[in-house]
MIZA-786758 format. One record per residue: residue number from 1; residue in three letters; x negated, y, z of N, C-alpha, C in turn. Coordinates in steps of 0.1 Angstrom, whole numbers, padded with zeros to 4 digits. Layout:
N
@num = NUM | residuo = ALA | n_X = X | n_Y = Y | n_Z = Z | ca_X = X | ca_Y = Y | ca_Z = Z | c_X = X | c_Y = Y | c_Z = Z
...
//
This chain:
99
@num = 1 | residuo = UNK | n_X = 0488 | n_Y = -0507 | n_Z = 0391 | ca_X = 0476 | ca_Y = -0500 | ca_Z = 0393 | c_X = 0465 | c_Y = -0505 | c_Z = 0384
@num = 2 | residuo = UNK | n_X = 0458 | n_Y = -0498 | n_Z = 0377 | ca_X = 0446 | ca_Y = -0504 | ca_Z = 0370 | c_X = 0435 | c_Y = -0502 | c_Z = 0370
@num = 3 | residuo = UNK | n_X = 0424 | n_Y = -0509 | n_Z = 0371 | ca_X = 0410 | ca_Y = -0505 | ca_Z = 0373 | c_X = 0403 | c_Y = -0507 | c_Z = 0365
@num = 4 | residuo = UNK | n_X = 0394 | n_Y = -0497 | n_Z = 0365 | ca_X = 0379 | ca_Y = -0493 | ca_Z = 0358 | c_X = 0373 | c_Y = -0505 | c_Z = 0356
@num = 5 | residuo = UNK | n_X = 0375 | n_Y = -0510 | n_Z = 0341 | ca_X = 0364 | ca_Y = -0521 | ca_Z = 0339 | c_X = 0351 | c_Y = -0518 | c_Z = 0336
@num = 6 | residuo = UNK | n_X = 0339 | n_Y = -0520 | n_Z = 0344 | ca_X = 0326 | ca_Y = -0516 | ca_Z = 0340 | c_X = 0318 | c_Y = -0530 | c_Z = 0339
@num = 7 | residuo = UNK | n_X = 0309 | n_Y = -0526 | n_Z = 0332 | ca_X = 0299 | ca_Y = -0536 | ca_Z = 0327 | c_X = 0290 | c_Y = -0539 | c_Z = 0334
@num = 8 | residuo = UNK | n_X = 0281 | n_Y = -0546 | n_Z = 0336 | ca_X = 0267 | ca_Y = -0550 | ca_Z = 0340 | c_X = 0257 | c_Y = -0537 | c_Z = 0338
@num = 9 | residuo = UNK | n_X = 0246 | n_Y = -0536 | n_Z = 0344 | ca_X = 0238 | ca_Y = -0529 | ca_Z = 0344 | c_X = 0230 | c_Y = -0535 | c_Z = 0325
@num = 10 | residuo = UNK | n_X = 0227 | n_Y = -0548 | n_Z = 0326 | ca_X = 0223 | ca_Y = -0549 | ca_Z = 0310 | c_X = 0235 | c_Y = -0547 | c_Z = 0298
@num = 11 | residuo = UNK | n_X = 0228 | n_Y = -0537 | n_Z = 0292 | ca_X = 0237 | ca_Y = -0529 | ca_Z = 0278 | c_X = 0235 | c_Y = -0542 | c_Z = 0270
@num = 12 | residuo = UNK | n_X = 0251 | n_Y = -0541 | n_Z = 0263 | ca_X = 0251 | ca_Y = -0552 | ca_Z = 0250 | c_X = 0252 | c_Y = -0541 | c_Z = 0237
@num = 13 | residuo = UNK | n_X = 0243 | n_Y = -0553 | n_Z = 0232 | ca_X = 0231 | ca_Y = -0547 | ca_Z = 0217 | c_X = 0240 | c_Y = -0549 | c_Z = 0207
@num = 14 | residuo = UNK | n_X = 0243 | n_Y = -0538 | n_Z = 0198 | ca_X = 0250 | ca_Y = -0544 | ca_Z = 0188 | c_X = 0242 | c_Y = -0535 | c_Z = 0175
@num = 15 | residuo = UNK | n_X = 0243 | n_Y = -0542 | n_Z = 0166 | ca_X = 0240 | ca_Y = -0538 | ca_Z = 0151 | c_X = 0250 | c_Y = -0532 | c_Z = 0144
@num = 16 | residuo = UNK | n_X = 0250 | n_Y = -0519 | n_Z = 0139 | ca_X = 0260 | ca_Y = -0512 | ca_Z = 0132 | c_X = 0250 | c_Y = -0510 | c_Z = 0121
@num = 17 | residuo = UNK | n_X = 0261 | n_Y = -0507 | n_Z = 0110 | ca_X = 0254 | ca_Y = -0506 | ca_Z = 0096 | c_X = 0249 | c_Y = -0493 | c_Z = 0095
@num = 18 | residuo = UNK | n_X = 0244 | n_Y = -0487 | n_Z = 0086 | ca_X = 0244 | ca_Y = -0472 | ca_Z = 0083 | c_X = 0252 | c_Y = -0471 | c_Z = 0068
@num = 19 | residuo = UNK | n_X = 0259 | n_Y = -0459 | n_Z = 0069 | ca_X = 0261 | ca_Y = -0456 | ca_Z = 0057 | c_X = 0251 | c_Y = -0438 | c_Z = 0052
@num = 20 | residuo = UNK | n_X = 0248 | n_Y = -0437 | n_Z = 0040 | ca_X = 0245 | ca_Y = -0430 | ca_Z = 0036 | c_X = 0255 | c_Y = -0418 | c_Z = 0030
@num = 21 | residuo = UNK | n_X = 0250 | n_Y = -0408 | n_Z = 0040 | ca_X = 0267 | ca_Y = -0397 | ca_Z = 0034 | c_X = 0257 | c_Y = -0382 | c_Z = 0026
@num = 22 | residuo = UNK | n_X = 0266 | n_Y = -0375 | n_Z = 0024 | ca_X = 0258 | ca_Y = -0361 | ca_Z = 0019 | c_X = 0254 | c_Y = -0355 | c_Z = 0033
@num = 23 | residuo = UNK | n_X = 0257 | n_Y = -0357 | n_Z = 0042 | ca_X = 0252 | ca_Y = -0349 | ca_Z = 0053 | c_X = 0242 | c_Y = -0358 | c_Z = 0062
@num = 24 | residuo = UNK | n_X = 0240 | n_Y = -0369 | n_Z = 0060 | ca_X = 0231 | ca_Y = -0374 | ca_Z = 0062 | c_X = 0234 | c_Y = -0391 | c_Z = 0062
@num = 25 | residuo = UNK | n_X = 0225 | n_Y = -0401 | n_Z = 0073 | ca_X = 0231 | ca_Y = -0408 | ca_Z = 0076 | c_X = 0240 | c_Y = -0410 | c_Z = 0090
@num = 26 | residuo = UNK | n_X = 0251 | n_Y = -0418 | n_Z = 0086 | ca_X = 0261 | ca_Y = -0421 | ca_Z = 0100 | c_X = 0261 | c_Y = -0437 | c_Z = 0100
@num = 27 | residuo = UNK | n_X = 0271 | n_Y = -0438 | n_Z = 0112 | ca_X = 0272 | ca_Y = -0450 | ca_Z = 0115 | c_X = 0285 | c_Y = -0456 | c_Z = 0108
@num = 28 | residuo = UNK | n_X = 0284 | n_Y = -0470 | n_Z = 0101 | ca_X = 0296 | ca_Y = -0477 | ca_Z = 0097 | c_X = 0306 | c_Y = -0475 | c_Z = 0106
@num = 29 | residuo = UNK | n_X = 0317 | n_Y = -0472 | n_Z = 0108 | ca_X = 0328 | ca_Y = -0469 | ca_Z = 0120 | c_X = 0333 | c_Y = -0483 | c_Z = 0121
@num = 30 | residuo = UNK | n_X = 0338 | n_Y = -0491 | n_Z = 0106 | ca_X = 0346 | ca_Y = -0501 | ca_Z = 0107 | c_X = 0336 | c_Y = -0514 | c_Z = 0115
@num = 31 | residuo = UNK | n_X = 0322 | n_Y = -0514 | n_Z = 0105 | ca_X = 0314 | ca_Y = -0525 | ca_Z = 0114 | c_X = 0312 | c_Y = -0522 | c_Z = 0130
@num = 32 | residuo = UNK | n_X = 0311 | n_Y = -0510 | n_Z = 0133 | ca_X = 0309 | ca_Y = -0503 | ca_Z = 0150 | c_X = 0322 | c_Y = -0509 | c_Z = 0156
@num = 33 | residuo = UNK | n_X = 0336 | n_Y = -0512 | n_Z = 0148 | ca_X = 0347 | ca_Y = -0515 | ca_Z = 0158 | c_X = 0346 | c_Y = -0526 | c_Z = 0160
@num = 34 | residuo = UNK | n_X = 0341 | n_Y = -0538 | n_Z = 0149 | ca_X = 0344 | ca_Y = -0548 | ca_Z = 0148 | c_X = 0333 | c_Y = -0558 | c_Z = 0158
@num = 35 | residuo = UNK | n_X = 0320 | n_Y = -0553 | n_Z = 0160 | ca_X = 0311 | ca_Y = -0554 | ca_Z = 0169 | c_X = 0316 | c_Y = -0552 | c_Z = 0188
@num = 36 | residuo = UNK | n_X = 0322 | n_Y = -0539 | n_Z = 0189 | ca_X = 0320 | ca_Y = -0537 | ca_Z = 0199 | c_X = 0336 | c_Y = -0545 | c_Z = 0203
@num = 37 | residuo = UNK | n_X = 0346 | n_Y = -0551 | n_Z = 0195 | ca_X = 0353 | ca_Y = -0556 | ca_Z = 0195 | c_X = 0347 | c_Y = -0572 | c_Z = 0198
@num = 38 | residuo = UNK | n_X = 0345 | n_Y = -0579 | n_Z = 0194 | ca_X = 0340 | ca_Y = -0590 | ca_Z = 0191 | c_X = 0334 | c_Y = -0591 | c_Z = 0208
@num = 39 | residuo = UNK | n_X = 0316 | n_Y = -0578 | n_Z = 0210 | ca_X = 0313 | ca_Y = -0583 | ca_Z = 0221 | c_X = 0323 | c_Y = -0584 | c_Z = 0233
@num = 40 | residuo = UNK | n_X = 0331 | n_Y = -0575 | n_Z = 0237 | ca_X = 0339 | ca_Y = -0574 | ca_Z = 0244 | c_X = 0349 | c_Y = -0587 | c_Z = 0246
@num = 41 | residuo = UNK | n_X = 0354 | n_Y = -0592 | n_Z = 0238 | ca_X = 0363 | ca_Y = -0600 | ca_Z = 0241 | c_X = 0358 | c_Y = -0613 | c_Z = 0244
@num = 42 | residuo = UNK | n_X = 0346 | n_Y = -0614 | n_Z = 0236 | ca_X = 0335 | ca_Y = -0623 | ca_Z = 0246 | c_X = 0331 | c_Y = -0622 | c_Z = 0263
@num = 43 | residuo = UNK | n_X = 0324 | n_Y = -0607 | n_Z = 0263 | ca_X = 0324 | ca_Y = -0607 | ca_Z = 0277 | c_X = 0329 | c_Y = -0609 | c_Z = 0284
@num = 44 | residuo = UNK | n_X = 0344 | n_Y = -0602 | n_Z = 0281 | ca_X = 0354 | ca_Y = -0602 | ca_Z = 0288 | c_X = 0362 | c_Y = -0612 | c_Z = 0290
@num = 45 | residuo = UNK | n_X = 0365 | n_Y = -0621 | n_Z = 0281 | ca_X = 0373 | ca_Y = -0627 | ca_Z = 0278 | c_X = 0390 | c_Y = -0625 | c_Z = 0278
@num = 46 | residuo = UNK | n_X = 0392 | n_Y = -0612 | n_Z = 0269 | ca_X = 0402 | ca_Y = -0607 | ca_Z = 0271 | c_X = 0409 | c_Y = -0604 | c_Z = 0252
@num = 47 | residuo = UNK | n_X = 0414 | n_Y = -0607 | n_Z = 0250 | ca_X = 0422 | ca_Y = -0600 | ca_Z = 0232 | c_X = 0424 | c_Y = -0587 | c_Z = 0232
@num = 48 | residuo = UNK | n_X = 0419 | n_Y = -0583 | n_Z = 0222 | ca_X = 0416 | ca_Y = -0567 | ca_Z = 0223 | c_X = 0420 | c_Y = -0564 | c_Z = 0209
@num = 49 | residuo = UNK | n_X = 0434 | n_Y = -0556 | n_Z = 0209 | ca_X = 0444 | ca_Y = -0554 | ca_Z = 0195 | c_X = 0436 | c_Y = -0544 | c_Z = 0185
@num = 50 | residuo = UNK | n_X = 0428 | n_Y = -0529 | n_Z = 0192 | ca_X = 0421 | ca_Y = -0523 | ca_Z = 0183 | c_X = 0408 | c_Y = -0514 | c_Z = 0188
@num = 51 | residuo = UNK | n_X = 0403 | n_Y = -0515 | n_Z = 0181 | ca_X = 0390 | ca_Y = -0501 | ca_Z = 0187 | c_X = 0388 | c_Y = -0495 | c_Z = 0177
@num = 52 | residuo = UNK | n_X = 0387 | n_Y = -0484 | n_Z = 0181 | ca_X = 0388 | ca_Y = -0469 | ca_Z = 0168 | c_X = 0374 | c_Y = -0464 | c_Z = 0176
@num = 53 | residuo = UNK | n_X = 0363 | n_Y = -0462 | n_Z = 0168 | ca_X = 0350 | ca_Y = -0453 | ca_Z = 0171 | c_X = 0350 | c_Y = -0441 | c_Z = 0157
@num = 54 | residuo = UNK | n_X = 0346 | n_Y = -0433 | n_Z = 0158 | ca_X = 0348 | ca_Y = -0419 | ca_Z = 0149 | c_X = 0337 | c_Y = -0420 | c_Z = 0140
@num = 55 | residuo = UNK | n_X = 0344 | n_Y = -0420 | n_Z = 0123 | ca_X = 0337 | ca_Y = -0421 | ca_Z = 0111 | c_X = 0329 | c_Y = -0412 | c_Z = 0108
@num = 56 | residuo = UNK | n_X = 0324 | n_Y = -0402 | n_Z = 0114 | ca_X = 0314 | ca_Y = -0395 | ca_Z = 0112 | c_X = 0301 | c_Y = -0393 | c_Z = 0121
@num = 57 | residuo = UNK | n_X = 0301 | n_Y = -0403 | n_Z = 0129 | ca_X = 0288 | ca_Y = -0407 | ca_Z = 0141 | c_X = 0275 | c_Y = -0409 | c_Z = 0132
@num = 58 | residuo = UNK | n_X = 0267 | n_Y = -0397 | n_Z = 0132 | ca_X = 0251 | ca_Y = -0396 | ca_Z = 0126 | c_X = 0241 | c_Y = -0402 | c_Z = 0131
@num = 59 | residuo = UNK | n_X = 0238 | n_Y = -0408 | n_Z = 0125 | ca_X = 0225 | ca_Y = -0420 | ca_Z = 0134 | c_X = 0212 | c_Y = -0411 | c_Z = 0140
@num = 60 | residuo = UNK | n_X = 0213 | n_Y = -0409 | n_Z = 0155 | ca_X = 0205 | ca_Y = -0401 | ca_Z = 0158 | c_X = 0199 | c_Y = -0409 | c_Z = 0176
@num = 61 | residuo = UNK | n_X = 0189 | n_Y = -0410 | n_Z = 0175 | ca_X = 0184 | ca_Y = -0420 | ca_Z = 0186 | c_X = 0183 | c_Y = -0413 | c_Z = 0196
@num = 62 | residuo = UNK | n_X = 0193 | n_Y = -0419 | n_Z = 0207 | ca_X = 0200 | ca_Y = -0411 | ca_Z = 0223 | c_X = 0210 | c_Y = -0410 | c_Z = 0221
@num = 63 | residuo = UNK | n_X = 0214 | n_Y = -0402 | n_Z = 0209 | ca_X = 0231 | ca_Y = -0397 | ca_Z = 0207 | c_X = 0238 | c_Y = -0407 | c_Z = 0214
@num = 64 | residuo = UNK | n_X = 0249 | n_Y = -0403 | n_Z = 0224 | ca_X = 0264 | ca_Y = -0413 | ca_Z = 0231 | c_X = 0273 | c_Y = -0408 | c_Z = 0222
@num = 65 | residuo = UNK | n_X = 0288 | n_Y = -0417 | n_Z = 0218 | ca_X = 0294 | ca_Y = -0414 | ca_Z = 0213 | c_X = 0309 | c_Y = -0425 | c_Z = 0219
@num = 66 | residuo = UNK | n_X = 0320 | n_Y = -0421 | n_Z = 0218 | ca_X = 0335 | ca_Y = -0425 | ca_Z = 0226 | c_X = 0340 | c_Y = -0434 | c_Z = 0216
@num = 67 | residuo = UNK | n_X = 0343 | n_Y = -0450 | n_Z = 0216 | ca_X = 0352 | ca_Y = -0456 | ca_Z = 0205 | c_X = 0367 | c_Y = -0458 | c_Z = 0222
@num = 68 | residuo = UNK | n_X = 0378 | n_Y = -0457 | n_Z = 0213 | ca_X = 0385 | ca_Y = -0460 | ca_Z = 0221 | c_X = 0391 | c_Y = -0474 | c_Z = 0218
@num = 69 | residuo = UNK | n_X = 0393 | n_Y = -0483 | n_Z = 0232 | ca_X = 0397 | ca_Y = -0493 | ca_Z = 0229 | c_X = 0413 | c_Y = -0500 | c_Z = 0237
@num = 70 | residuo = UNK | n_X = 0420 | n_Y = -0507 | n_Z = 0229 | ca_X = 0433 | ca_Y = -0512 | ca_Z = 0235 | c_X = 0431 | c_Y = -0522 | c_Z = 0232
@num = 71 | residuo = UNK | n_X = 0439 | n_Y = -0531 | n_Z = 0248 | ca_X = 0439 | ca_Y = -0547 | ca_Z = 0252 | c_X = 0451 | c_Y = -0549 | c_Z = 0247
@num = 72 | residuo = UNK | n_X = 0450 | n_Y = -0564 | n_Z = 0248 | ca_X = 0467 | ca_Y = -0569 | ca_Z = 0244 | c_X = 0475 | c_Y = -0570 | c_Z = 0249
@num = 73 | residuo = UNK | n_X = 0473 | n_Y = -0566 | n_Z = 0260 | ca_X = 0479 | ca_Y = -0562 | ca_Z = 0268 | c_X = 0488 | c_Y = -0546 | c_Z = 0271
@num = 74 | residuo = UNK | n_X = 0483 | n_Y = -0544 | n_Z = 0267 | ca_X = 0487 | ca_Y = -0527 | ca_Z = 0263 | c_X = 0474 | c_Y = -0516 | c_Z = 0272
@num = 75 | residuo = UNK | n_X = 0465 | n_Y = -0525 | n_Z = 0281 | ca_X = 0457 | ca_Y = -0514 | ca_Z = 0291 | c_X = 0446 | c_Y = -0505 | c_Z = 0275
@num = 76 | residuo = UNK | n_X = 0445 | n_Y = -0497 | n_Z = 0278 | ca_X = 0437 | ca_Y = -0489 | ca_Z = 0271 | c_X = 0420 | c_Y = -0483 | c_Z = 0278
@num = 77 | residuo = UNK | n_X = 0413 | n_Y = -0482 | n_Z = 0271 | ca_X = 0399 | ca_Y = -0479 | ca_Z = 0278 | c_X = 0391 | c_Y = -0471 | c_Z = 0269
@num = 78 | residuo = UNK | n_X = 0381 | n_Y = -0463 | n_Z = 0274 | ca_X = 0372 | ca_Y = -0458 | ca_Z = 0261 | c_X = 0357 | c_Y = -0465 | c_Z = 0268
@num = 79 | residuo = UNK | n_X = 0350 | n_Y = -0470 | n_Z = 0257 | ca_X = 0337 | ca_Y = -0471 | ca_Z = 0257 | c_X = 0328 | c_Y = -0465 | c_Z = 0254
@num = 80 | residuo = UNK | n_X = 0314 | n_Y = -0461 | n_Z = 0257 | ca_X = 0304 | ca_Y = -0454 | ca_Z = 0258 | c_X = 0291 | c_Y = -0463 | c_Z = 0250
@num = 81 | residuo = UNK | n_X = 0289 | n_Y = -0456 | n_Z = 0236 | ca_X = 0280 | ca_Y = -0458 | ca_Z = 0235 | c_X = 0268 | c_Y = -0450 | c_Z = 0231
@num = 82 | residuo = UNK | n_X = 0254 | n_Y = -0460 | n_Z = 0233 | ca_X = 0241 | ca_Y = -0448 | ca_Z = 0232 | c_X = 0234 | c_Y = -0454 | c_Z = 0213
@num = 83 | residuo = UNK | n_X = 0228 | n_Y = -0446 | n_Z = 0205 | ca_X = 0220 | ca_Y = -0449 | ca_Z = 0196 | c_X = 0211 | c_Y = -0451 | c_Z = 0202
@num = 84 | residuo = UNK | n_X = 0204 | n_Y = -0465 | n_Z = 0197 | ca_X = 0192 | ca_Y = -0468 | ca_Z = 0200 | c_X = 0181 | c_Y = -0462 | c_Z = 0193
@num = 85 | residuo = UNK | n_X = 0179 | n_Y = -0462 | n_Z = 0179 | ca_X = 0171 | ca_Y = -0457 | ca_Z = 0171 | c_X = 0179 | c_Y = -0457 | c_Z = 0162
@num = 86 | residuo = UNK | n_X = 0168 | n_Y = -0453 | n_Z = 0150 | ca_X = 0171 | ca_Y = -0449 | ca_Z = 0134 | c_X = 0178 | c_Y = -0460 | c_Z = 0129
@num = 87 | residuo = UNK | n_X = 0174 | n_Y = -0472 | n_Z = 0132 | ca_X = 0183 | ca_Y = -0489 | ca_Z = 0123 | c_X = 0200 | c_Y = -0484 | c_Z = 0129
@num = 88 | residuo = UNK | n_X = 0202 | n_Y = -0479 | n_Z = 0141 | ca_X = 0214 | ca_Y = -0478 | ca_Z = 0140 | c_X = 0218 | c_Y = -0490 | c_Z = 0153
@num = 89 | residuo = UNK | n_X = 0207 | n_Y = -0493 | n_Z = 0160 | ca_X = 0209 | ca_Y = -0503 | ca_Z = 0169 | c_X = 0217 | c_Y = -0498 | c_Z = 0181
@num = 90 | residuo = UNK | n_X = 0229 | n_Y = -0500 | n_Z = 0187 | ca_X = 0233 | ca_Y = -0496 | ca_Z = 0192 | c_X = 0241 | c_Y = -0504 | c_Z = 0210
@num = 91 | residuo = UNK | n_X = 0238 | n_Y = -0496 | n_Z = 0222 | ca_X = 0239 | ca_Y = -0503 | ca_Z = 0234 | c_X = 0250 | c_Y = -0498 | c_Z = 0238
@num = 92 | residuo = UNK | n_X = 0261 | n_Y = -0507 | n_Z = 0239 | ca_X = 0274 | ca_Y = -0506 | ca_Z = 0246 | c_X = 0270 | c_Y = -0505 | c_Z = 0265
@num = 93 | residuo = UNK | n_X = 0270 | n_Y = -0487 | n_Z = 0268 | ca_X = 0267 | ca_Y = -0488 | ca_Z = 0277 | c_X = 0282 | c_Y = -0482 | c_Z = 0290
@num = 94 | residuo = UNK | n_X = 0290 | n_Y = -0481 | n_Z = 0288 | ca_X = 0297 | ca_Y = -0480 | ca_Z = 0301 | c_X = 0314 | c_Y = -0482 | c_Z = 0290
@num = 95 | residuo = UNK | n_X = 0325 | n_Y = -0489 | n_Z = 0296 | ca_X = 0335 | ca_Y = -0490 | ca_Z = 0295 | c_X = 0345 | c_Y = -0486 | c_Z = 0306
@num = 96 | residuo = UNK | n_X = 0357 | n_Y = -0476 | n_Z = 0304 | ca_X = 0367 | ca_Y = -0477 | ca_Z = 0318 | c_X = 0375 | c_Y = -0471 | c_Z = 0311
@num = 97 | residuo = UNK | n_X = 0385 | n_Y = -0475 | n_Z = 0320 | ca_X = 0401 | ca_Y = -0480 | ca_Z = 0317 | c_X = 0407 | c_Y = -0463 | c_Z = 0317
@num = 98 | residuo = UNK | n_X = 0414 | n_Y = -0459 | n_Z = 0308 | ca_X = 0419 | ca_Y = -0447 | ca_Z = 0309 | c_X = 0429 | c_Y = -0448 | c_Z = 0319
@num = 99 | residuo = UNK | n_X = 0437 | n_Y = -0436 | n_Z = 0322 | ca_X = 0445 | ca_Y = -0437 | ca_Z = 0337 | c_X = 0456 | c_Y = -0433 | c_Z = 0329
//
């Protein structure tokens, strides 16, 4: 049986890059994985094989957007994140475990 891993009520702050596209600006997808990878396995203290967030995420302050992430375990989860503003500062705000 596996449970919903959730977070703390304080959001972890992470720095994504911007890139500049013809349709406007988005968010670095690879720096976004590697961040929300990193804080996670910190928090968590758990080995986390990959997180995929979507290459086309437009830096828009409020926008939530889904990276999906898999433990080394094999459990899989998607995380929830919000834009903070225009730098692209971004609050890893809810995680749970897909079923």
């Amino acid at each position: 049986m596996r449970t919903a891993v959730r977070l703390s009520p304080i959001a972890v702050l992470l720095s994504a890059a911007l890139l500049a596209g013809c349709g406007g600006t988005v968010l670095d997808d690879v720096k976004t994985e590697d961040a929300v990878q990193a804080n996670l396995e910190e928090s968590f203290e758990r080995q986390i094989d990959a997180v995929d967030c979507p290459s086309d995420q437009e830096v828009e302050a409020g926008a939530t957007f889904e990276c999906s992430v898999r433990f080394s375990d094999g459990e899989e989860a998607t995380a929830t994140l919000r834009i903070k503003n225009e730098d692209a500062d971004v609050d890893l705000i809810g995680l749970k475990a897909n079923e």
